[in-house]
N, C-alpha and C positions, 0 to 999 in steps of 0.2 A: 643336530638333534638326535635323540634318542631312537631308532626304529622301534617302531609296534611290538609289545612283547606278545600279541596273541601271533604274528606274525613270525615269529621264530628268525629273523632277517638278521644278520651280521651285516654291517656295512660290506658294499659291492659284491652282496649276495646276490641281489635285485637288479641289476645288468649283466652279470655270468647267467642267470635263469633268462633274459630276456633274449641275450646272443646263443645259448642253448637252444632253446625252444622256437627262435626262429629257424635254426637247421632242421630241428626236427622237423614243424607245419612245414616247412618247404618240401621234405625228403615225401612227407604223407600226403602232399597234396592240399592242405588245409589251409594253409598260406598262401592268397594266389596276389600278389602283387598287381598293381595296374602302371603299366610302362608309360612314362610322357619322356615330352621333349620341352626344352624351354629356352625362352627368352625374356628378358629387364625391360620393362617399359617405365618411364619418366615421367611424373604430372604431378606438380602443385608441390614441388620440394623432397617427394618420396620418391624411391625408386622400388616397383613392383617385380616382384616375381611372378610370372606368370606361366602357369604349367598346362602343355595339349596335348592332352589323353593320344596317344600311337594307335590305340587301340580299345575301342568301348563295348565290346561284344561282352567279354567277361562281366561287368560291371552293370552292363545292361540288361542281361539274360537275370544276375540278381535280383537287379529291380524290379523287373516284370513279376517274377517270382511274387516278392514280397505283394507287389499292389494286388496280384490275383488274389492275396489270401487276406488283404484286408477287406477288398471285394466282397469275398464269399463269407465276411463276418469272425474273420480267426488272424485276426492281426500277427504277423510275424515275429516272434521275441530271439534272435541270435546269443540272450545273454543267460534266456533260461527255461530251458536246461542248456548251457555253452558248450561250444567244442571241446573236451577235452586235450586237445593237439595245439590250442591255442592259448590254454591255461599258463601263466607264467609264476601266479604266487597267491597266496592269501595274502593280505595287509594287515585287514585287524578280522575283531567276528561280524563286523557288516559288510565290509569291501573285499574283493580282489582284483587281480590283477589277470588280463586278458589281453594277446596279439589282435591288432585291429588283419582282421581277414583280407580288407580291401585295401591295404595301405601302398599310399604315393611318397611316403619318406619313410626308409628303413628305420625298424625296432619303434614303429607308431605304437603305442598300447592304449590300452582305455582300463579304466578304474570306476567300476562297475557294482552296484549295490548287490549283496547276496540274494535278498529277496525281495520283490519288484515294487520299487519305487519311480511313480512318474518324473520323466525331463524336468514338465511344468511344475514341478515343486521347489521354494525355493532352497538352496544348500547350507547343511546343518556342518557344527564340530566335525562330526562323524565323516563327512563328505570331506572335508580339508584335512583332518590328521590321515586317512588315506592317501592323501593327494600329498601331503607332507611327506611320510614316509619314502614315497618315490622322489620326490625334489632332492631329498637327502643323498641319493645314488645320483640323480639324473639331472643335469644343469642343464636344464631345455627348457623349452614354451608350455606349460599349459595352459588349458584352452578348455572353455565350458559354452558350449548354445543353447540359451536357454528359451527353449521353447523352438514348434516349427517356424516361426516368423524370422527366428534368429538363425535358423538354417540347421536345426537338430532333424535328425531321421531316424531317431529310435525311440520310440517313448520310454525305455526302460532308462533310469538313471546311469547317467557315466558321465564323467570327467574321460580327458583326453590329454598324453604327455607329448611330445614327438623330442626327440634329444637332436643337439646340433649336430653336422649343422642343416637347417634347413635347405638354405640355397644348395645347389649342387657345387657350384664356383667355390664355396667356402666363405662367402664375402660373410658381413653383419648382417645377422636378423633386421631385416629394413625399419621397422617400427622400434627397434632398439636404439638408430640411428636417431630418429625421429626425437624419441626421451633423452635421449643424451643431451640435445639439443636446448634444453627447455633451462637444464642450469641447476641448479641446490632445490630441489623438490623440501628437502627435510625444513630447511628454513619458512616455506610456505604454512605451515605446522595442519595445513591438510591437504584433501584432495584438489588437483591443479589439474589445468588442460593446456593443450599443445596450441597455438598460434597455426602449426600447420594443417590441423585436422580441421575438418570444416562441417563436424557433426556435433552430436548429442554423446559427450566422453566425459570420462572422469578420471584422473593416476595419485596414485597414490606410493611413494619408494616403498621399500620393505627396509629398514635398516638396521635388522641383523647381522651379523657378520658369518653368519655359515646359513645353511637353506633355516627357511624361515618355518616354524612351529606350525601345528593345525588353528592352536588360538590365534597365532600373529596373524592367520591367512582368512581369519574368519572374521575379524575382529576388520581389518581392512575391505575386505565383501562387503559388510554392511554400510561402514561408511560409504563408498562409494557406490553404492546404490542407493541409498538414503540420499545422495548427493544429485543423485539421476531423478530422483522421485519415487522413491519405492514406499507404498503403501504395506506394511511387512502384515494389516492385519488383515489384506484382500491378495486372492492368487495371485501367482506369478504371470499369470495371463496379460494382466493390467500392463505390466513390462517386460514385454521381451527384451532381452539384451545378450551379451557376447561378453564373455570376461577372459581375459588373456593374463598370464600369470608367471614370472621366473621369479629366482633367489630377488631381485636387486628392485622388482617393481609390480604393480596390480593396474590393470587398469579394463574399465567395464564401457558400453556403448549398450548406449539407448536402440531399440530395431522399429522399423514398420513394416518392413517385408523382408521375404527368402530370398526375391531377386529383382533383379532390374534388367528390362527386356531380354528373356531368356538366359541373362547370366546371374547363375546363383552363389550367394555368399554367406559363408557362415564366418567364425571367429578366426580363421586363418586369413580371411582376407583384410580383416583390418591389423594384421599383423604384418601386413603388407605380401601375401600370397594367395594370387589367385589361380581357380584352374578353368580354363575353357575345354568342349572337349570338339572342336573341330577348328579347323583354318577360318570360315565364316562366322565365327563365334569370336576368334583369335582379332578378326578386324574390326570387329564391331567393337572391341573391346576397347582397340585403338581408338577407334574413330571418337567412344566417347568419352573417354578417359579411366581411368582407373580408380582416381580420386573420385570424379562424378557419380563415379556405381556407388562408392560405397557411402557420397553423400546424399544417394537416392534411395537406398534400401536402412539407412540409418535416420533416427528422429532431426529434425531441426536444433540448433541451439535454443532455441524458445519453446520446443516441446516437449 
């Protein structure tokens, strides 16, 4: 597809600015990484990535941050007015393009409303040919939470890209492996669910032959939220969900909560990546499954 002409983008403009400018935020300090360690854990057919924070001081000194100033009545906004050291591009004249500050997988970026539109609203054109443009450069996961129930932490709108490959090892995006699985989605002639998944899901192929359009990507959203229950003439509130997104596939989950005893999940973990951030977190994880979290923080089939 076409890049955004408000966007001025030549193909593999938009990864040369992203490999740019994370030298730069690192050299200035504005990029601070958060370092894990990791291990594959096993359960119910999937095999989990699961990442434990080395070190939470950084990450937690932010948060604190932030809750003191929702506290005091002045909710934290990191997108506006943004870093400038983290800016990576305009996309079109609503969206751009922004280095996630706190990122656990290299060249993370977010794609972010110019002027402040909430999480809980749900995603227009304008949100997907954004998000288009960068799939055009970028053959990765993205990833949308919608709402806090879905495990979002910023009220300000943004889409989330992370490029491959996730695992450190190099192996397949786990939930890749998952759809693979499932057999000729196209023939289905709509949205299908995984036999392995044991939630409230919906997929949908994309079957374009190069990264798929903002209308192909919009046009798929709705069906399968429509297919989850989406009420389009009552808030987003009514449904939280997680939608996960590459060139080859779309697929959204129903939410009831942020976490399941103390471990939180947003749309990376049903992509099969989770992160804990201590050894006691790390076993408990074990102890109850990986698959159980996220059929505990995710709706029923029947709800």
């Amino acid at each position: 597809m076409a890049h955004s002409p408000e966007a001025g983008l030549a193909p593999g403009d938009l990864w040369r600015n992203i490999q740019q400018q994370t030298r730069h935020a690192l050299d200035r300090g504005a990029l601070q990484p958060i370092d894990t360690r990791y291990e594959f854990v096993e359960q119910g057919g999937m095999r989990f990535l699961v990442r434990i924070l080395a070190n939470l001081t950084r990450k937690e000194k932010a948060d604190l941050v932030q809750q003191a100033q929702q506290q005091a009545g002045k909710p934290a906004n990191p997108f506006l007015p943004y870093d400038p050291d983290l800016f990576v591009a305009n996309l079109s004249a609503t969206h751009l393009c922004l280095l996630n500050k706190y990122n656990v997988v290299d060249h993370h970026i977010l794609i972010v409303t110019r002027a402040f539109e909430d999480q809980d609203t749900w995603l227009t054109l304008a949100d997907f040919e954004a998000l288009a443009t960068c799939m055009a450069d970028i053959d990765g996961l993205a990833f949308y939470n919608g709402g806090r129930r879905a495990g979002a932490s910023q009220r300000h709108k943004h889409l989330q890209l992370v490029p491959p490959p996730l695992c450190p090892d190099r192996s397949p995006l786990p939930l890749d492996t998952v759809i693979a699985a499932i057999g000729d989605m196209v023939e289905a002639g709509g949205p299908v669910r995984s036999p392995i998944l044991p939630f409230h899901h919906a997929i949908l192929p994309l079957t374009e032959q190069a990264a798929p359009s903002g209308k192909t990507l919009l046009e798929a959203y709705r069906a399968l939220l429509t297919h989850l229950g989406a009420d389009w003439h009552q808030p987003p509130e009514t449904l939280p969900y997680n939608l996960l997104v590459t060139r080859r596939w779309m697929m959204a989950v129903a939410r009831q909560q942020d976490h399941y005893q103390s471990i939180p999940v947003n749309s990376l973990g049903f992509a099969g990546s989770l992160l804990v951030k201590n050894l006691e977190q790390l076993e408990l994880l074990k102890a109850l499954g990986p698959m159980t979290v996220l059929e505990q923080v995710a709706r029923g089939e029947g709800g």
